[in-house]
C-alpha positions as CSV (number, residue, x, y, z in Angstrom):
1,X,-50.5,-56.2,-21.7
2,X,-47.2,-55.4,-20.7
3,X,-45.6,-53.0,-23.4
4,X,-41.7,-53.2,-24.0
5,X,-41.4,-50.0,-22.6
6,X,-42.6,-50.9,-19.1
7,X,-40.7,-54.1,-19.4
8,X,-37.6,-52.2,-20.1
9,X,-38.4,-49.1,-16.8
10,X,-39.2,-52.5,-14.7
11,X,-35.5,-54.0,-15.5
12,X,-34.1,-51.1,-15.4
13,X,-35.4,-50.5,-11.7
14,X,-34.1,-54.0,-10.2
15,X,-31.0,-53.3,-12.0
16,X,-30.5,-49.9,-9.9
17,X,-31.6,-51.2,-6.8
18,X,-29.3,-54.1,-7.2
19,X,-27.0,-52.0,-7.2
20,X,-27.1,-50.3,-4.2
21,X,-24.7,-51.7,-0.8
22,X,-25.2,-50.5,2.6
23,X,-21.8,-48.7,3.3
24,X,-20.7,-48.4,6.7
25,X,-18.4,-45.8,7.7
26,X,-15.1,-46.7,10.1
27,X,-14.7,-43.6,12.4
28,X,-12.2,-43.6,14.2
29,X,-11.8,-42.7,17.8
30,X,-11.2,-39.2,18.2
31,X,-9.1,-37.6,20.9
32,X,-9.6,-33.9,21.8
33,X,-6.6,-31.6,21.3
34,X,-5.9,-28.1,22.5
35,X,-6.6,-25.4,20.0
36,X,-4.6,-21.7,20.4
37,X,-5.2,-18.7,18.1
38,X,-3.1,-15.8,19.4
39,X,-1.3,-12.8,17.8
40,X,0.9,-9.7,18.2
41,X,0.8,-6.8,16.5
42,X,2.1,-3.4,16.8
43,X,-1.7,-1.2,16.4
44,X,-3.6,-2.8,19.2
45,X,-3.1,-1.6,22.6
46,X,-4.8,-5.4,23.5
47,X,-3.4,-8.3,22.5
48,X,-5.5,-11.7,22.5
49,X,-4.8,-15.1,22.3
50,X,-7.5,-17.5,22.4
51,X,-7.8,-20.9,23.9
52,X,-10.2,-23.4,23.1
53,X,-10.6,-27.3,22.7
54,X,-11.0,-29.0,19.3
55,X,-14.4,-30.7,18.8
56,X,-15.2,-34.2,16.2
57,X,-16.7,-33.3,13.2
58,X,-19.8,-34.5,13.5
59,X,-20.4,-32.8,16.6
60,X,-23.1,-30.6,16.7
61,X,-21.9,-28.7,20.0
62,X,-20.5,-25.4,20.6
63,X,-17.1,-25.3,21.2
64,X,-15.2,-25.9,24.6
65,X,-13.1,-22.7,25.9
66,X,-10.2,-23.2,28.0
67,X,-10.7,-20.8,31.3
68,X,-8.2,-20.7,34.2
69,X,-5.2,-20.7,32.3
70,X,-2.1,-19.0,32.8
71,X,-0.8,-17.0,29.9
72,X,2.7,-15.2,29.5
73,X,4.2,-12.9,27.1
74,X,7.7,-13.3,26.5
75,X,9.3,-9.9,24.3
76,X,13.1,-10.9,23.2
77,X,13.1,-14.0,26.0
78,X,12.1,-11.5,29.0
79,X,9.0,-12.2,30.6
80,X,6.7,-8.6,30.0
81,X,3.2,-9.4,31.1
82,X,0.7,-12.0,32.0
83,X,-3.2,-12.4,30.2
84,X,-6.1,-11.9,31.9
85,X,-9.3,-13.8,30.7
86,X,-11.6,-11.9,29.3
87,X,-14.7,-14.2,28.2
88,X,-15.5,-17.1,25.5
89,X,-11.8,-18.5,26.3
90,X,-10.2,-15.3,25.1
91,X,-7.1,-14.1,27.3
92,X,-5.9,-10.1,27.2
93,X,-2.7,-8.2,27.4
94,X,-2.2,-4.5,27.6
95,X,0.7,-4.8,25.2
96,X,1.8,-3.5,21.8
97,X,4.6,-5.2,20.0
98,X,7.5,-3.7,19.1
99,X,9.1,-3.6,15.5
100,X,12.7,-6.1,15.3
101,X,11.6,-7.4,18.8
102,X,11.0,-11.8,19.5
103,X,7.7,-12.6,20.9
104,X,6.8,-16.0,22.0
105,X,3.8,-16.8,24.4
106,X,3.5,-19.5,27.5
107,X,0.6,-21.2,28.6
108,X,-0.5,-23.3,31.5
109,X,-3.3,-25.3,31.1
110,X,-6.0,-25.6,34.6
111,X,-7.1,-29.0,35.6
112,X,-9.6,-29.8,33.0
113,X,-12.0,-32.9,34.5
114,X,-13.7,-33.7,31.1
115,X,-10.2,-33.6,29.3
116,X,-7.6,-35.5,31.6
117,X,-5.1,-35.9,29.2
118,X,-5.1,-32.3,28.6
119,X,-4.7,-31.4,32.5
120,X,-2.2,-29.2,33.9
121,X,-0.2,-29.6,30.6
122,X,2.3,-26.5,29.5
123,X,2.4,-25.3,25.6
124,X,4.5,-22.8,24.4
125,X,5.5,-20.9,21.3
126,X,8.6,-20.9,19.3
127,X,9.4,-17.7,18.7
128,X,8.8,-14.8,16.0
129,X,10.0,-12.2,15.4
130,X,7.8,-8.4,14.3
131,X,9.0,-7.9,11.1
132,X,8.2,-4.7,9.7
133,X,5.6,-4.0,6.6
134,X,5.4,-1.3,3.6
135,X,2.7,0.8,3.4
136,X,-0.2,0.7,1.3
137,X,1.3,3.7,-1.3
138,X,-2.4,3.6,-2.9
139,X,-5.6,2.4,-2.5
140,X,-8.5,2.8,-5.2
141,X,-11.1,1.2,-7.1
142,X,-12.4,0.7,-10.0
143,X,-15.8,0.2,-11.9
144,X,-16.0,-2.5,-14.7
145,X,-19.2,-3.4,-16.5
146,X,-20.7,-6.7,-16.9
147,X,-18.8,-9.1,-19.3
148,X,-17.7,-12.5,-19.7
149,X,-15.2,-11.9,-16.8
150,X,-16.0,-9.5,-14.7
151,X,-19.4,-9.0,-12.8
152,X,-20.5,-5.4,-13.3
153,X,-19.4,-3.4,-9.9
154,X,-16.3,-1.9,-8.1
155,X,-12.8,-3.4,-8.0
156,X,-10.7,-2.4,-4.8
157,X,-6.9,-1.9,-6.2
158,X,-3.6,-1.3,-4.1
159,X,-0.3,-0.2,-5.0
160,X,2.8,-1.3,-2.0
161,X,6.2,-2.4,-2.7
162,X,8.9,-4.9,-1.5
163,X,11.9,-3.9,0.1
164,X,15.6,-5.3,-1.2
165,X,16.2,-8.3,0.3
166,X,14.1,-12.1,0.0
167,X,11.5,-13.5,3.4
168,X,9.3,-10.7,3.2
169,X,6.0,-12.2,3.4
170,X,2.3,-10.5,3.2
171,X,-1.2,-11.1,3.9
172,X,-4.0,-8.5,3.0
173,X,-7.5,-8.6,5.3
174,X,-9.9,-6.4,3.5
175,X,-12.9,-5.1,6.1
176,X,-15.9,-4.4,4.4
177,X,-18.6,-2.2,6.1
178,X,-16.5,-3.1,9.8
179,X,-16.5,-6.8,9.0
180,X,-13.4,-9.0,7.8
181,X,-14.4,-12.0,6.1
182,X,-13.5,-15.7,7.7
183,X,-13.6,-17.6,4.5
184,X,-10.4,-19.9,4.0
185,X,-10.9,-19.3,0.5
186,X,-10.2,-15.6,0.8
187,X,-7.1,-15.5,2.5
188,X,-4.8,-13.2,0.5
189,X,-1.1,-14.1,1.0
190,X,2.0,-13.3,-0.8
191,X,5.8,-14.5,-0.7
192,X,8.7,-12.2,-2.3
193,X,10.1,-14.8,-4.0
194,X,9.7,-13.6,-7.6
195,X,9.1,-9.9,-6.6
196,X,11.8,-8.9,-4.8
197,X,12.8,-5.2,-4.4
198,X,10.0,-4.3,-6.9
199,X,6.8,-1.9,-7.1
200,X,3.8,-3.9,-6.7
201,X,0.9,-2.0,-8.6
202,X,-3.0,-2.7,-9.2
203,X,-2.9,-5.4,-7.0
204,X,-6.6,-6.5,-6.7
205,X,-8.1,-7.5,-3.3
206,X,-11.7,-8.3,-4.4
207,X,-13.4,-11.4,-4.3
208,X,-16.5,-9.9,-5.2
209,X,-17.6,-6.5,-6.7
210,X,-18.1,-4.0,-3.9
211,X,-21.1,-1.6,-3.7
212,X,-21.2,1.8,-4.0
213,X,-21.3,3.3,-0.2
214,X,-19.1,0.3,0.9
215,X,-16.9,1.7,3.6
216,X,-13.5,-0.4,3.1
217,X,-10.5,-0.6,5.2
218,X,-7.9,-2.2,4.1
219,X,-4.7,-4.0,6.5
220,X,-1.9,-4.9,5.0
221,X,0.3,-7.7,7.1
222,X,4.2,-9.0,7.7
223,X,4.2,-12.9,8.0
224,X,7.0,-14.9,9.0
225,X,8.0,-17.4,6.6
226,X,6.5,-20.3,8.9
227,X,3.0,-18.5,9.2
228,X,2.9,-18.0,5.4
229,X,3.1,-21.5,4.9
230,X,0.4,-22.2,8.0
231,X,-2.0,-20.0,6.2
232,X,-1.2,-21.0,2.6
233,X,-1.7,-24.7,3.8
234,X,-5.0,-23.5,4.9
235,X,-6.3,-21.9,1.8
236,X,-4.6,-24.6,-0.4
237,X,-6.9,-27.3,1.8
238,X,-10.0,-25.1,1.7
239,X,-10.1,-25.1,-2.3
240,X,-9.5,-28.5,-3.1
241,X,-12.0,-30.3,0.2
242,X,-14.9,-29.7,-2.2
243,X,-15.3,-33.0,-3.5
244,X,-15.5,-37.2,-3.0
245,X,-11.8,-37.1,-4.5
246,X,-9.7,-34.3,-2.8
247,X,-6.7,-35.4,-1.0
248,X,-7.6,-36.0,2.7
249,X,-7.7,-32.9,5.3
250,X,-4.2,-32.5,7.9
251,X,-3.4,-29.9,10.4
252,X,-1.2,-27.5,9.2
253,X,2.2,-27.2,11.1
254,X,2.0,-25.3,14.0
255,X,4.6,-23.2,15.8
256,X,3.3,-24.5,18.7
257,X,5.2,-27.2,21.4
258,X,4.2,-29.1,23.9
259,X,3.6,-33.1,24.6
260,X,0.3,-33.1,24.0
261,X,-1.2,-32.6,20.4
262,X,-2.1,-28.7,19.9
263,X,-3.0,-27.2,16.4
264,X,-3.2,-23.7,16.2
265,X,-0.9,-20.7,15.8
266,X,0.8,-17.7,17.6
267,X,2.4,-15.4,15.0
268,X,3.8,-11.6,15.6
269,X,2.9,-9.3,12.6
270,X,3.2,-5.6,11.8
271,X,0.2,-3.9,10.2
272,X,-0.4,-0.8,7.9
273,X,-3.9,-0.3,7.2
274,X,-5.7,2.3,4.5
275,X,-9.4,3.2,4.1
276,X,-11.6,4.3,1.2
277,X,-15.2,4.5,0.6
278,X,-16.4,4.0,-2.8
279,X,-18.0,6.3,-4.7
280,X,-16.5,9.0,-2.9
């Protein structure tokens, strides 16, 4: 005998498979683009840029590098130095940047068989310029117990300040036991707009509760206005891609020219860095 509760689970089946549509996705063709993450500072005695080739999304690959390319540095429009290639489509310089100088970068692509369009192509940089960075004044932490807010554990604090004068832009890249962190949710930028000339103090760089023993250093980075954006873009995207309804993913702007599509970036930053250890 069939009770009403079967009756109802057996309805209640058909009425979910009934339901379901075969949904076919429309991907579209996808052309590969040249990819270029390079950087000068004013600490490294090497500078790096590195040149690879962007890959579809469902491809389960490893990346292509770009070898064979030519690379120039250019410091204040005066050519000062070609890159070598190093390994893993990373190019070096024996160079360190200059505070108040203009750095842009050159690049010549190689005949690339397996990317035609991309062949023989020339990208270049517009340029930035090193602007200098305060100093980290203080750096510190702090132990909090567990509580509605907080997990229970150390808190890394700085103390830095902002020079007179509006476009001062910062990033902080906290290394943690000699690692830095490549989460897009953790990048840690800050525009002068409503802090202008002013102490900033307590600032707090942790994601997480750090460990006692955790050996941290902590870098503290100039941006120009364009590479504040190209980051903020970044972390804005990586927060809200999370779900069915987010807005759909873009390429940030790039200071990057050439007439082929390239993503990427080539910024010149200043650094001041500051360790601690905590506990000690």
């Amino acid at each position: 005998m069939i009770t009403v509760k079967k009756l109802l689970i057996c309805l209640s089946s058909l009425l979910m498979f009934s339901c379901l549509d075969n949904i076919e996705l429309d991907v579209k063709s996808y052309e590969a683009m040249v990819v270029v993450d390079g950087e000068i500072n004013n600490i490294d005695e090497y500078q790096t840029v590195k040149l690879t080739i962007s890959q579809p999304y469902f491809q389960s690959s490893s990346k292509s590098v770009i070898e064979e390319a030519e690379v120039y540095l250019f410091e204040d429009n005066v050519k000062v130095g070609g890159y070598t290639y190093a390994q893993e489509g990373v190019y070096n310089l024996d160079f360190t940047g200059v505070i108040d100088r203009a750095y842009r970068i050159e690049i010549y692509l190689p005949d690339l068989p397996d990317y035609g369009h991309l062949s023989n192509k020339v990208i270049s940089s517009e340029t930035e310029v090193l602007h200098p960075v305060s100093e980290i004044t203080d750096l510190r932490y702090e132990y909090k117990a567990e509580s509605l807010i907080f997990e229970e554990g150390y808190y890394l604090l700085i103390d830095t300040f902002d020079p007179v004068g509006k476009g001062n832009n910062y990033r902080w890249n906290v290394q943690v036991n000699g690692e830095l962190s490549n989460d897009p949710r953790q990048i840690m930028v800050l525009e002068d707009e409503r802090i202008d000339g002013n102490l900033i103090e307590g600032l707090d760089l942790s994601f997480d509760p750090f460990l006692e023993g955790d050996k941290i250093v902590v870098y503290q980075q100039s941006l120009s206005n364009t590479f504040y954006q190209y980051l903020f873009d970044i972390y804005m995207q990586a927060l809200t891609q999370e779900s069915f309804f987010d807005s759909p993913a873009f390429n940030p702007k790039t200071n990057l020219v050439s007439d082929i599509d390239v993503v990427g970036y080539f910024n010149a930053s200043a650094y001041h860095k500051a360790e601690i250890i905590i506990g000690e």
